[in-house]
C-alpha positions in Angstrom: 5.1 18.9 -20.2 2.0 16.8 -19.2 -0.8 15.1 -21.2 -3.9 17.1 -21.0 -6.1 13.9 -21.1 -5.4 10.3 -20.5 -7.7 8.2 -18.6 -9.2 4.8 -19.3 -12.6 6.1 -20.1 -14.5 7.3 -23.2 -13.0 11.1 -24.4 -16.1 13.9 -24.0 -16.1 16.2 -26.8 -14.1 18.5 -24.9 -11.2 16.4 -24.2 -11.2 14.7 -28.0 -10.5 18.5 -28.9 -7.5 18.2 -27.1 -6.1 15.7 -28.9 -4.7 16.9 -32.0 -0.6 18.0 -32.2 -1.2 21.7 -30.8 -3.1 21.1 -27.6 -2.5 17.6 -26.3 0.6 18.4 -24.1 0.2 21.8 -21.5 3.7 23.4 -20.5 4.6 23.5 -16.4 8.0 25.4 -17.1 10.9 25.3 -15.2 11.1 24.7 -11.5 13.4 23.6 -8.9 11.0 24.5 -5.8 9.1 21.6 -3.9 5.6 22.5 -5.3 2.8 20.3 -7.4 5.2 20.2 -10.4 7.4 17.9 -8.8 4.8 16.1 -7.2 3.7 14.8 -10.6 7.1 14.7 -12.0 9.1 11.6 -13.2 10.8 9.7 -10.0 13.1 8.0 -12.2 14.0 11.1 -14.1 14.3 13.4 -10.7 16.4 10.6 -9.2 18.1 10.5 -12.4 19.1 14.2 -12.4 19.7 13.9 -8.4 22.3 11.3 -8.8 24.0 13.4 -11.9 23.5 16.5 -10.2 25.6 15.5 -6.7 28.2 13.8 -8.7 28.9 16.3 -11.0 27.9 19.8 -9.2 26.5 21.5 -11.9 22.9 22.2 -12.6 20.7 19.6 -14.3 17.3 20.2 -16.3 15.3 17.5 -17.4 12.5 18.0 -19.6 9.8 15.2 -18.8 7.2 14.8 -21.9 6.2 11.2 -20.7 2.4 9.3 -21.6 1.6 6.5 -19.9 1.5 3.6 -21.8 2.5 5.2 -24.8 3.6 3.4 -28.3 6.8 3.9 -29.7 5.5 4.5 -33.3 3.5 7.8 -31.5 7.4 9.0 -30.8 8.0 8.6 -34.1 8.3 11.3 -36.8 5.7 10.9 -40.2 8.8 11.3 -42.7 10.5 8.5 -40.9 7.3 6.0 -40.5 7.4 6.5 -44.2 10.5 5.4 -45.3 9.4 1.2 -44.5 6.3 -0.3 -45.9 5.5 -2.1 -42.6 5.3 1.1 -40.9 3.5 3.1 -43.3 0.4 0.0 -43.2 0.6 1.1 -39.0 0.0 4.7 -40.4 -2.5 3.8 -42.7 -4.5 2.0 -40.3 -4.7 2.8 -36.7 -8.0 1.3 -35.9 -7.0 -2.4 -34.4 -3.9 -2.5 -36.7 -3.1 -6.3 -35.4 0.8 -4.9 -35.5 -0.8 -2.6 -32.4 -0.1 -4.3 -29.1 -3.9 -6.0 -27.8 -3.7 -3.7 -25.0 -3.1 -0.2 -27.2 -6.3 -1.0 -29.4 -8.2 -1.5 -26.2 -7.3 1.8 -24.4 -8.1 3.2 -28.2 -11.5 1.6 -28.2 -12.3 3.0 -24.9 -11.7 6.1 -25.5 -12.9 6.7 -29.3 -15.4 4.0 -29.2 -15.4 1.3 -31.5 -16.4 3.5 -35.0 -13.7 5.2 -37.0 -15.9 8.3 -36.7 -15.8 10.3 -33.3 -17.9 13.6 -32.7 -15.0 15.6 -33.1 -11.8 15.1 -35.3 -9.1 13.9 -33.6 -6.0 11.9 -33.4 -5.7 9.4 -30.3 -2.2 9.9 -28.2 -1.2 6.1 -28.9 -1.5 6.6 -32.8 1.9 7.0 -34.8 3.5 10.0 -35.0 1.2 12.1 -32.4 3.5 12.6 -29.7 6.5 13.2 -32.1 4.5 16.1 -33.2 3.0 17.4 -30.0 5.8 16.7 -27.8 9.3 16.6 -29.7 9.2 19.1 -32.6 8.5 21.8 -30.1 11.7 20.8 -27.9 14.2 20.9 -31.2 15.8 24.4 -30.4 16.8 22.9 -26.9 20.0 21.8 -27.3 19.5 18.2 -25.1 22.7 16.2 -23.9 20.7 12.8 -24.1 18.4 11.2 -23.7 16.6 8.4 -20.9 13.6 6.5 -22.5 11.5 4.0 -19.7 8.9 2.4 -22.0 8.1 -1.0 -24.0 5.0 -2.4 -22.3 3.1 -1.7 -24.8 5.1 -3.0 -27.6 5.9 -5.9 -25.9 3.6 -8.4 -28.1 5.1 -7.3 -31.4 8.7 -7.9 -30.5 10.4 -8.1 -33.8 8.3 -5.2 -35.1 9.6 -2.9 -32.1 13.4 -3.7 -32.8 12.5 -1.6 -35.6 11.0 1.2 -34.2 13.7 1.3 -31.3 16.4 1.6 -34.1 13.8 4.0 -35.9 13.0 6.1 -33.0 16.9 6.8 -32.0 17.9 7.3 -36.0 15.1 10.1 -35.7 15.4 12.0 -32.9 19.5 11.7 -33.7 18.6 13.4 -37.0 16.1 16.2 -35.7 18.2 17.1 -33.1 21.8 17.0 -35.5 23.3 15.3 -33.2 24.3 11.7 -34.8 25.7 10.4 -31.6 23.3 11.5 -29.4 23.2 9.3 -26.2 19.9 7.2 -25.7 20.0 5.5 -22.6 16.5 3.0 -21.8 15.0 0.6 -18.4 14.7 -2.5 -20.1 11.1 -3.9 -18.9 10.8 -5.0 -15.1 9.5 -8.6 -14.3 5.7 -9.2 -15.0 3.4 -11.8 -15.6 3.1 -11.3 -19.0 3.5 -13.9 -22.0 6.3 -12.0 -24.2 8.2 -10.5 -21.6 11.6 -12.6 -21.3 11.8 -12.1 -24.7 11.0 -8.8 -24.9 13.3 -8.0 -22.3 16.5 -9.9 -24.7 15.4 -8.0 -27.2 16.2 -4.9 -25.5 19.4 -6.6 -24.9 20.2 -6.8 -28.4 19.0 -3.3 -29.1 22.8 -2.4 -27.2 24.2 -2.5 -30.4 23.0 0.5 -31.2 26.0 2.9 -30.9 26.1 4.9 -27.6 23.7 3.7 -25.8 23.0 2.1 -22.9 20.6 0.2 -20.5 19.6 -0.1 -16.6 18.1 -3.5 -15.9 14.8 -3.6 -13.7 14.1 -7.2 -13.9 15.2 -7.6 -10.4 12.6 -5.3 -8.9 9.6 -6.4 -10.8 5.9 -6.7 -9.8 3.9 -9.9 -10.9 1.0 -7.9 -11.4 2.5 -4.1 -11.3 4.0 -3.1 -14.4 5.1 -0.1 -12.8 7.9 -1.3 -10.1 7.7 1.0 -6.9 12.3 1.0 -6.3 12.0 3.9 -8.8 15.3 5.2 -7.4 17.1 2.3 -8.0 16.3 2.8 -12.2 16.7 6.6 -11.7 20.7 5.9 -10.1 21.3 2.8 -12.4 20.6 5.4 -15.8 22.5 8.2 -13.6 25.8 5.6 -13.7 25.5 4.8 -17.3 25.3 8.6 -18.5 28.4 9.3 -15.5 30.1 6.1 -17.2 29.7 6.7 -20.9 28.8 10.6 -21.3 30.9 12.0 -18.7 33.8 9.6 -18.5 33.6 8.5 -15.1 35.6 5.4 -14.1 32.6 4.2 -12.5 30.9 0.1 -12.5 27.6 0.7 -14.6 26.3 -2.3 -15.9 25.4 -5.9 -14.8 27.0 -9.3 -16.5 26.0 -9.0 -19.8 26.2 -12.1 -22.3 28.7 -12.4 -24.5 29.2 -15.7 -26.2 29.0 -19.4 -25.2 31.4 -22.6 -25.2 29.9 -25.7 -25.4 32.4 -28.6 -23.7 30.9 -32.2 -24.4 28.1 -31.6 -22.3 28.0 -28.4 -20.7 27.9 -24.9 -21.9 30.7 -22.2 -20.4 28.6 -19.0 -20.7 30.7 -16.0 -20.6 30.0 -12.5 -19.7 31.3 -8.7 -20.2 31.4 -7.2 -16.6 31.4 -10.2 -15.0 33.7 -9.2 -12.3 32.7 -10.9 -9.2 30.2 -12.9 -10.5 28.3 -14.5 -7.8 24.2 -14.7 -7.0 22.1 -12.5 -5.1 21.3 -14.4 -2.2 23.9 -16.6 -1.8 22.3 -19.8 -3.8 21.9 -21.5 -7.1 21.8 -19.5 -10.3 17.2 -19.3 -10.5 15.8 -18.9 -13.7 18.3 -20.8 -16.3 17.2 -23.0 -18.8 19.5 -25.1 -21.9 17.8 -26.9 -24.7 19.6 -29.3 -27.6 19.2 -28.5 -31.2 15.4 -28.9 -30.8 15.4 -25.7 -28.8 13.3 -28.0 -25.9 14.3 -25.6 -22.8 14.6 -27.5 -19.4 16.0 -26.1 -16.5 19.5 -26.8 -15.8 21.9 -27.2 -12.9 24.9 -24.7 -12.6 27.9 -23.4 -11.0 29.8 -20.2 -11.4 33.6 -20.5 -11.9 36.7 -18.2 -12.6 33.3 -15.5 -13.3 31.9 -18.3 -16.4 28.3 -19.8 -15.7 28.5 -23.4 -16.1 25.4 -24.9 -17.1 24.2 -28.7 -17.8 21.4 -30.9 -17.6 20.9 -34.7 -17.7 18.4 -34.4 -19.6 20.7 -32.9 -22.7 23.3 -34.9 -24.2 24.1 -32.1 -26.7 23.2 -28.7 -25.5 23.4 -25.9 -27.9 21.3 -23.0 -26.5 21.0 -21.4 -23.3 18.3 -18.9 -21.5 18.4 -16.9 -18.5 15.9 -14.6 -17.2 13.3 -15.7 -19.8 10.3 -15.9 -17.1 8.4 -13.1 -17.6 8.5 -12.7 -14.0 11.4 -14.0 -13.1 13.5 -14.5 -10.1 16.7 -14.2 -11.8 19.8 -13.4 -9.5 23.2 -13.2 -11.3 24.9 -10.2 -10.5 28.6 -9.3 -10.8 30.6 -7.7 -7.5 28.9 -4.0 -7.7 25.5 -5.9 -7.0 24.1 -4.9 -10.7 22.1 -7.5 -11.9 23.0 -9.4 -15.0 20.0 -8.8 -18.3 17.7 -11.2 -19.1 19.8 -13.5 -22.7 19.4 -16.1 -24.8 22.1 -17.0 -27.6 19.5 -18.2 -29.6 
């Protein structure tokens, strides 16, 4: 399923009639030949369903329904956005809502114009709830094993808010499709140079809490300026080993060091990890990217050594450390990994 219009320019009259819930998406049915339907197709959802295909020698469909630069909240049924006061104001008012991302009200702007009025009624793809209704309802009688989500770039300036909708969105689509423990693997954001994203990206972290799902860090093949990284096969086998892993119970590494807690001893902080088998650096050197702070949460970077798979961080400059970062850089040149070379996530224990 592919948007009918999306561009950076203003809508014509004939493309604002396309956006409303019964025409915005056109159907390109099934296919498994090497024709102009792949060609526009997903690479991290074909290399996705490649890497589950060879593993597990049975057919595998994906259904691709992705918009560029979409919002969560447009992925978002109405009776859910209803149910929290917050998110019934973003449904109230979609016209530069300052809960919508800088960017979101921009591309709206550009295509709508700057008047709540357009020549024809319509609803823009961004706004809540347009894509729920355009693009899931119609897929509810397919019976899905799970689900792989890529998206957060443009929710990235509202980070608490979006903690919300993640939970909202997979509560949702859980409850439409009757299937409570429906798997909901996401990419956590890539490294850009972008203000919010190291803590956007530990957000996501924390979003693991979530029962059954799971996430593939990207942060180690970032862009500075290209929020779309170009390894997409890398992202499409790193989801393919979570859903092996955790779907179809294949003994199989799938995940990076991910923080677990922290020990502070006088002054130096023992950071240990789930996964951490192996844990060593990318390229041989220093830890990059790792920062401690006392009580006053003042980050500085710190010096660190990797022992019996703990990170051991300190810093002169801290007497009393309390709180650690890693990753936070929005681009950042983290590069902890454990022994299957998967990089550890952006964390904080702040």
């Amino acid at each position: 399923m592919d948007p009918k219009v999306l561009k950076s320019e203003m809508f014509t009259e004939d493309e604002l009639r396309l956006c409303n819930t019964s025409n915005y998406f056109q159907s390109s049915g099934w296919s498994h030949e090497e024709n102009s339907i792949l060609e526009n197709f997903s690479a991290v959802a074909y290399a996705f369903a490649y890497e589950l295909q060879k593993e597990l020698n049975v057919p595998v469909g994906i259904i691709c329904n992705a918009v560029g630069g979409s919002t969560t909240q447009s992925w978002i049924s109405r009776e859910r956005m209803e149910l929290t006061h917050q998110t019934v104001d973003l449904l109230n008012d979609t016209w530069g809502n300052p809960m919508t991302d800088s960017w979101v009200v921009n591309r709206k702007f550009e295509n709508f114009g700057t008047t709540k009025k357009t020549a024809i009624p319509a609803r823009h793809p961004y706004d809540p709830t347009l894509l729920f209704d355009a693009g899931i309802l119609p897929l509810l009688d397919y019976n899905i094993k799970g689900v792989i989500w890529y998206q957060g770039e443009s929710n990235a300036e509202q980070i608490a808010l979006h903690t919300s909708l993640f939970n909202m969105l997979v509560t949702d689509w859980r409850l439409h499709w009757q299937q409570p423990e429906l798997p909901f693997y996401y990419v956590q954001l890539s490294s850009l140079n972008r203000t919010t994203w190291g803590q956007f990206r530990d957000s996501q972290r924390k979003l693991l809490a979530i029962p059954h799902t799971g996430m593939a860090v990207s942060s180690d093949v970032g862009h500075p300026t290209d929020v779309h990284p170009k390894q997409k096969w890398v992202l499409g086998r790193r989801l393919s080993k979570i859903a092996l892993a955790k779907t179809y119970n294949r003994s199989i590494p799938y995940s990076g060091p991910l923080f677990d807690f922290v020990n502070i001893n006088r002054n130096e902080m023992e950071v240990h990890f789930k996964f951490a088998a192996g844990l060593k650096t990318s390229d041989g050197g220093p830890v990059k990217d790792i920062q401690i702070a006392g009580v006053d949460k003042v980050f500085v970077p710190a010096d660190s050594r990797i022992e019996n798979e703990l990170l051991i961080v300190r810093s002169a400059k801290i007497k009393e450390p309390r709180f650690v970062r890693y990753g936070y850089t929005p681009y950042t040149l983290g590069n902890l990994i454990n022994k299957h070379n998967l990089p550890a996530s952006t964390f904080s224990n702040e």
